[in-house]
MIDOSE-1310 file (N, C-alpha, C; in nm, 2 decimals, decimal comma, always signed):
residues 145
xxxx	+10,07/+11,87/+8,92/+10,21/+11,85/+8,90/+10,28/+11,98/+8,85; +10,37/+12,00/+8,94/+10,47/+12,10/+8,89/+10,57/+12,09/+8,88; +10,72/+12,17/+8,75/+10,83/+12,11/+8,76/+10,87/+12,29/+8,75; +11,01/+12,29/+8,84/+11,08/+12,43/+8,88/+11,11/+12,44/+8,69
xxxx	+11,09/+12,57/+8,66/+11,12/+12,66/+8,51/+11,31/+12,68/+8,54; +11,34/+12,73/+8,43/+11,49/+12,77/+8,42/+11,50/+12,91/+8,46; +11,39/+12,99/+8,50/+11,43/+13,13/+8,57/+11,37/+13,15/+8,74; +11,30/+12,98/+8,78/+11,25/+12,98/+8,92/+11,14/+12,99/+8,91
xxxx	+11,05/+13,05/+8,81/+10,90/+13,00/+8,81/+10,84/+12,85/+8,84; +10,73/+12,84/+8,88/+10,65/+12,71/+8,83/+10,62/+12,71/+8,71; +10,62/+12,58/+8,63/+10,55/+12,58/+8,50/+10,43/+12,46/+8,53; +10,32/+12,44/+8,49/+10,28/+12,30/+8,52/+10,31/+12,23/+8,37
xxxx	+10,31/+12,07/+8,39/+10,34/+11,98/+8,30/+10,22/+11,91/+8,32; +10,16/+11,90/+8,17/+10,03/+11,79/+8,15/+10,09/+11,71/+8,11; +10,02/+11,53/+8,10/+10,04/+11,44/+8,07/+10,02/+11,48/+7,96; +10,11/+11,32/+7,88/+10,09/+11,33/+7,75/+9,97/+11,25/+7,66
xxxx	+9,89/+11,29/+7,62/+9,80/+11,19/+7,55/+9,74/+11,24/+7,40; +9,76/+11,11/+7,34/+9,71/+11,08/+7,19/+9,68/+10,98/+7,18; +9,61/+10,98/+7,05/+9,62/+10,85/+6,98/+9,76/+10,75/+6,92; +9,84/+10,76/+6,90/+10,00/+10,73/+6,86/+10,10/+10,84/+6,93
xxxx	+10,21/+10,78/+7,06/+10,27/+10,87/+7,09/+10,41/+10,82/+7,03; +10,53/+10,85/+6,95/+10,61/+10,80/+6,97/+10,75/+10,87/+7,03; +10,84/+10,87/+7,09/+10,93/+10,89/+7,17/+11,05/+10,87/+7,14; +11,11/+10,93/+7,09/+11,30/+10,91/+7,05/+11,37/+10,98/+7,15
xxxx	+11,46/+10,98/+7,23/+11,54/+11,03/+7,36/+11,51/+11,13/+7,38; +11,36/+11,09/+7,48/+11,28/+11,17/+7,53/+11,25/+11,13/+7,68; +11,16/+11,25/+7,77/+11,13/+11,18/+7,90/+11,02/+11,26/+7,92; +10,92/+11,17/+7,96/+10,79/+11,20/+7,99/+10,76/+11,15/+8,09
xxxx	+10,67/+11,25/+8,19/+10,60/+11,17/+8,35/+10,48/+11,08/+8,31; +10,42/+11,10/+8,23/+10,26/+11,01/+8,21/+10,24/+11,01/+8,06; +10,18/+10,87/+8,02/+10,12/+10,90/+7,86/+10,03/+10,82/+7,86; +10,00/+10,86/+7,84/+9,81/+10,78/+7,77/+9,80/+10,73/+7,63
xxxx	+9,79/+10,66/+7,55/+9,77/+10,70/+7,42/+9,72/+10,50/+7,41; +9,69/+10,54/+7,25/+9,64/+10,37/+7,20/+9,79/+10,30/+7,16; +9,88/+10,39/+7,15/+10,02/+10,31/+7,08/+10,08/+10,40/+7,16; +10,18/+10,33/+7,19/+10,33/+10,41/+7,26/+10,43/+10,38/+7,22
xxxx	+10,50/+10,40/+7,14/+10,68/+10,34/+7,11/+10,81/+10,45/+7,17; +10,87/+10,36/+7,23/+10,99/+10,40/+7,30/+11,08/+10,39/+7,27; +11,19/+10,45/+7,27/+11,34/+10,42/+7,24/+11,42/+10,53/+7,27; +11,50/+10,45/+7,39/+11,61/+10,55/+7,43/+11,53/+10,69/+7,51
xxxx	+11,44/+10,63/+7,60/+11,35/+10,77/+7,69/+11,35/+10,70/+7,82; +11,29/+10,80/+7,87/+11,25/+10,82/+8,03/+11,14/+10,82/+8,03; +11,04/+10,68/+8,08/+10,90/+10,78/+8,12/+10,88/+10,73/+8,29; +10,78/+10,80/+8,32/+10,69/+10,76/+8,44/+10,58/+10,70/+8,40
xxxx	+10,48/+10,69/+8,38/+10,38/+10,60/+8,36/+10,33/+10,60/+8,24; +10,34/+10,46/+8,18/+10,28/+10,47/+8,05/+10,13/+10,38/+8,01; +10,00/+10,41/+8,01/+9,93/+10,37/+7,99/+9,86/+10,37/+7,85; +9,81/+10,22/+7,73/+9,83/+10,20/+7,67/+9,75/+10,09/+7,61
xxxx	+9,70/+10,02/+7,46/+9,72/+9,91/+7,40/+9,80/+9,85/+7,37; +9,89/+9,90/+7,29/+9,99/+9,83/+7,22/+10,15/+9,94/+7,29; +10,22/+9,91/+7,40/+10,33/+9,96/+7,41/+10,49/+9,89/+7,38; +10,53/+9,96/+7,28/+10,67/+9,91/+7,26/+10,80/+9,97/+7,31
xxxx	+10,85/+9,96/+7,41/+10,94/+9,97/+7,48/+11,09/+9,94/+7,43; +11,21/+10,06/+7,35/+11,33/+9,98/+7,32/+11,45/+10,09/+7,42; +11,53/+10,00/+7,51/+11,61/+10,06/+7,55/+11,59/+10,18/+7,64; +11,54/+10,15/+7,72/+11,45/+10,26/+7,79/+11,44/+10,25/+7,96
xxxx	+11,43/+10,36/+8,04/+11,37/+10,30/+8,15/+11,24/+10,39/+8,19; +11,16/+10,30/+8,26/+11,03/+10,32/+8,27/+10,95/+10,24/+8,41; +10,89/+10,36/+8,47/+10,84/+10,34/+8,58/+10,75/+10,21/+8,57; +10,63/+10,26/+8,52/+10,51/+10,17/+8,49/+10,44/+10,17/+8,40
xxxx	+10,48/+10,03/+8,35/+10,35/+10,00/+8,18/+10,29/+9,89/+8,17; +10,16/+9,97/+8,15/+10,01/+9,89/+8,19/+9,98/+9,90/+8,05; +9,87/+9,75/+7,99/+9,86/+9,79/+7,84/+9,82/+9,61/+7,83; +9,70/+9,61/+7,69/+9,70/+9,50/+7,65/+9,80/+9,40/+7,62
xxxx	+9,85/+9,48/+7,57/+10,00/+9,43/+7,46/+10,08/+9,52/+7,54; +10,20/+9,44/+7,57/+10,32/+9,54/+7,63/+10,48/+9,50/+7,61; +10,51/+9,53/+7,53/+10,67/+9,45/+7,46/+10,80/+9,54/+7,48; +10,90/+9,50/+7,58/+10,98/+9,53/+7,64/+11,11/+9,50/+7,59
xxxx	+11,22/+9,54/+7,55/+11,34/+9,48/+7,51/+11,44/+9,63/+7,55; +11,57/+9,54/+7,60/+11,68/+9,60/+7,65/+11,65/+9,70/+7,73; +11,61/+9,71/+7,82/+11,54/+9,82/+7,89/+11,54/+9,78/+8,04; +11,46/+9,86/+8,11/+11,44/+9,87/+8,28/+11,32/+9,89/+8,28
xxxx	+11,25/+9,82/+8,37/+11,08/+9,89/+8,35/+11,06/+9,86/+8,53; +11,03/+9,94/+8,61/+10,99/+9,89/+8,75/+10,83/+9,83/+8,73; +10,76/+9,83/+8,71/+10,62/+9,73/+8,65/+10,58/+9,73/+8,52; +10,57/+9,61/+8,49/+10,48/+9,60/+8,39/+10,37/+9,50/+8,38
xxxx	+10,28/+9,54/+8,34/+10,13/+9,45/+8,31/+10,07/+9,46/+8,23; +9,96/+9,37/+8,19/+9,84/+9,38/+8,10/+9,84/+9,26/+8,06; +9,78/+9,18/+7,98/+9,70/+9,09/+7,90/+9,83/+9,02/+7,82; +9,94/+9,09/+7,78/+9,97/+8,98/+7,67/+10,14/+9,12/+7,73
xxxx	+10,28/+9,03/+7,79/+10,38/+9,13/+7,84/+10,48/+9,03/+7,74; +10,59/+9,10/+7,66/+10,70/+9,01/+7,61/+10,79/+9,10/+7,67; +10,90/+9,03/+7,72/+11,01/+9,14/+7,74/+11,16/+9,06/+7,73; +11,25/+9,09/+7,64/+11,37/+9,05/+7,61/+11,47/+9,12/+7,68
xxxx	+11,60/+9,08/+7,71/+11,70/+9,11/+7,77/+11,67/+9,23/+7,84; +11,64/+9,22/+7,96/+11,54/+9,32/+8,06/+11,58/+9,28/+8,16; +11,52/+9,39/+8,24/+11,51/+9,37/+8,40/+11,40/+9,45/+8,42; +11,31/+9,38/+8,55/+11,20/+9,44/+8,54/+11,16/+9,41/+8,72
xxxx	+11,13/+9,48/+8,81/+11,13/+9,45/+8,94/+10,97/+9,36/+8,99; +10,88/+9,42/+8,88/+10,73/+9,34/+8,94/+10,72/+9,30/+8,78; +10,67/+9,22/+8,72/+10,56/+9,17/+8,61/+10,45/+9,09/+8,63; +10,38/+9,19/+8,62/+10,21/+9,05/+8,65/+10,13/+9,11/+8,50
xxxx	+10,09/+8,96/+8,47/+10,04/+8,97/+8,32/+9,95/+8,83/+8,34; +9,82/+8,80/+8,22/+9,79/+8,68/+8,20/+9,90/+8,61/+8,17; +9,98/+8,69/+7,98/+10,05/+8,59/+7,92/+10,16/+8,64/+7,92; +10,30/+8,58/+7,92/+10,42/+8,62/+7,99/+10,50/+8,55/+7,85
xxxx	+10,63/+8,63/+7,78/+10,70/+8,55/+7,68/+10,81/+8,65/+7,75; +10,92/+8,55/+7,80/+10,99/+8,66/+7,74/+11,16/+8,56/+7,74; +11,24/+8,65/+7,75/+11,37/+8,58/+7,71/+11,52/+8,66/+7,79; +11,55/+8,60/+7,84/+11,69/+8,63/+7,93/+11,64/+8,76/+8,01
xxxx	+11,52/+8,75/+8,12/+11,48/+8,84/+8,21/+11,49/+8,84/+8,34; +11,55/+8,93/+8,40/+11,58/+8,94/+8,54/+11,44/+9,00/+8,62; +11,38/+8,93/+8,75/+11,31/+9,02/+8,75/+11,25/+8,97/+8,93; +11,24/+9,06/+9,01/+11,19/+9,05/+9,17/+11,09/+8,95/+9,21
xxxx	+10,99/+8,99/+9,13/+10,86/+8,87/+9,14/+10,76/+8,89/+9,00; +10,73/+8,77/+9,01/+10,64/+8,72/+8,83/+10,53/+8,66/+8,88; +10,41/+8,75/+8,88/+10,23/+8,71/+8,83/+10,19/+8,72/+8,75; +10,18/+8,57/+8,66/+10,12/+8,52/+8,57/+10,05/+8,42/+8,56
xxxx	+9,97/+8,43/+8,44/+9,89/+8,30/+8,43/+9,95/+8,22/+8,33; +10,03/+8,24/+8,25/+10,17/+8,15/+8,15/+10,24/+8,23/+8,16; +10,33/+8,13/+8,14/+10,47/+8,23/+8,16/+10,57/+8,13/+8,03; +10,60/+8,18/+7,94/+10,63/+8,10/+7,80/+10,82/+8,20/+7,84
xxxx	+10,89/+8,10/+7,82/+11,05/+8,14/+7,83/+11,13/+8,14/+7,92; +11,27/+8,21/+7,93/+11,37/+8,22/+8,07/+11,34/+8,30/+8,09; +11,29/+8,33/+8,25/+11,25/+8,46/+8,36/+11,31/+8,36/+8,48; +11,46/+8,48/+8,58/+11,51/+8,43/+8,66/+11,43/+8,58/+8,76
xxxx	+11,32/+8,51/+8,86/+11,26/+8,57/+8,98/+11,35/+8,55/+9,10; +11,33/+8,65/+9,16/+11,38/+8,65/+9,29/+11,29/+8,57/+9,39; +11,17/+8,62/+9,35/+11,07/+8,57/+9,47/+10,92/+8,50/+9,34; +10,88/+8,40/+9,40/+10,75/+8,38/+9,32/+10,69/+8,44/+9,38
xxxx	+10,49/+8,36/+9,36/+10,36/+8,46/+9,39/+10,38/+8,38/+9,54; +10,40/+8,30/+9,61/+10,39/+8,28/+9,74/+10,50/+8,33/+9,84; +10,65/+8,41/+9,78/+10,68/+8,44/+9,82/+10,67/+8,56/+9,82; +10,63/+8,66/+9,71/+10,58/+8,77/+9,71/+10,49/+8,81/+9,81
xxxx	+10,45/+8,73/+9,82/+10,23/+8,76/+9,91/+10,32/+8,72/+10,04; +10,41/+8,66/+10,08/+10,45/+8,63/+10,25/+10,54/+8,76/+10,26; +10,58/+8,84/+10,14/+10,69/+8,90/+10,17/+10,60/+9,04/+10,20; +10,48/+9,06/+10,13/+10,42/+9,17/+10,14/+10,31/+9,16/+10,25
xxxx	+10,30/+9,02/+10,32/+10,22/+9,05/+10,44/+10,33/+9,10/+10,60; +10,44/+9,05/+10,55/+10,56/+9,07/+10,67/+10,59/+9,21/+10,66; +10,62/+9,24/+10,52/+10,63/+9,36/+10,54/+10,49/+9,48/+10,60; +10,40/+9,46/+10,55/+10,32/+9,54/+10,62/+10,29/+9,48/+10,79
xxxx	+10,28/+9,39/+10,81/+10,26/+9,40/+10,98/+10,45/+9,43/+11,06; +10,54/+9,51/+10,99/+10,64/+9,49/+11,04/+10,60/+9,66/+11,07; +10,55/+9,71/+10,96/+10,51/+9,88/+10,97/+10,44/+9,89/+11,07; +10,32/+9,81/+11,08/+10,18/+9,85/+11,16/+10,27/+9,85/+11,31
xxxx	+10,35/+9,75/+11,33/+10,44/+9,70/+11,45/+10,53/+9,88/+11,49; +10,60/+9,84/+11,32/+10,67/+10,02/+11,41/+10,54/+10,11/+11,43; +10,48/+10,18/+11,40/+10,37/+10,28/+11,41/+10,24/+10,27/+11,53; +10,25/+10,10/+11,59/+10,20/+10,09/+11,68/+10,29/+10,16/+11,86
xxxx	+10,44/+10,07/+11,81/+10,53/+10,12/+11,91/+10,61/+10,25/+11,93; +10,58/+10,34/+11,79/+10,59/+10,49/+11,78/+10,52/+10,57/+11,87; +10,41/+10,54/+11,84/+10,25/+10,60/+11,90/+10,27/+10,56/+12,08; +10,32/+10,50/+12,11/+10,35/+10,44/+12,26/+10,45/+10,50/+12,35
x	+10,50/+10,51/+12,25/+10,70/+10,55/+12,33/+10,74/+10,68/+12,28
């Protein structure tokens, strides 16, 4: 990974990893760490045990414990996901809590609260088999014509 410098150089950027990362209006591409607390950042992938999420948007957080409020997260998962006044486009988790959540499609094994999906797990899985034979369909009649 490289990100253009302020005089035209390349600089490379490492992920971030510790043991306790925390984050005040910050943005980071990747974190690793056993704790992650957010507030008011940008990340790309946050991988994790215990991730707290406030006000934030964020690609993807994977994590035992993963607690989301007021925020945007494009996935989140792991073992135990709470997420309050959110929007979130995938969540797949065992245990699901959460409260006034917007969100594309929800894989869970409980789901404890209000979560308004667009699509459940059976429509999800029809939506992602159509879409892929709709590709294989163009790429088949690309290759032909």
């Amino acid at each position: 990974m490289s990100d253009s410098g302020t005089n035209g150089e390349d600089r490379k950027t490492d992920p971030v990893e510790a043991s306790a990362v925390i984050l005040q209006r910050s943005a980071a591409r990747q974190v690793t760490a056993e704790t992650v607390e957010s507030n008011m950042s940008a990340l790309g992938f946050v991988r994790s045990d215990t991730a707290r999420i406030n006000a934030s948007a964020v690609g993807a957080a994977l994590g035992s414990s993963t607690y989301v409020r007021n925020s945007y997260v494009t996935a989140a998962g792991g073992g135990h996901v709470r997420v309050e006044n959110s929007a979130t486009q995938w969540l797949a988790a065992g245990y699901v809590e959460a409260n006034n959540v917007f969100s594309l499609a929800v894989v869970a094994g409980v789901i404890n609260g209000e979560v308004r999906a667009l699509m459940g797990t059976k429509a999800a899985i029809a939506f992602g088999i159509a879409l892929g034979m709709s590709g294989l369909i163009a790429r088949i009649l690309r290759r032909f014509l």
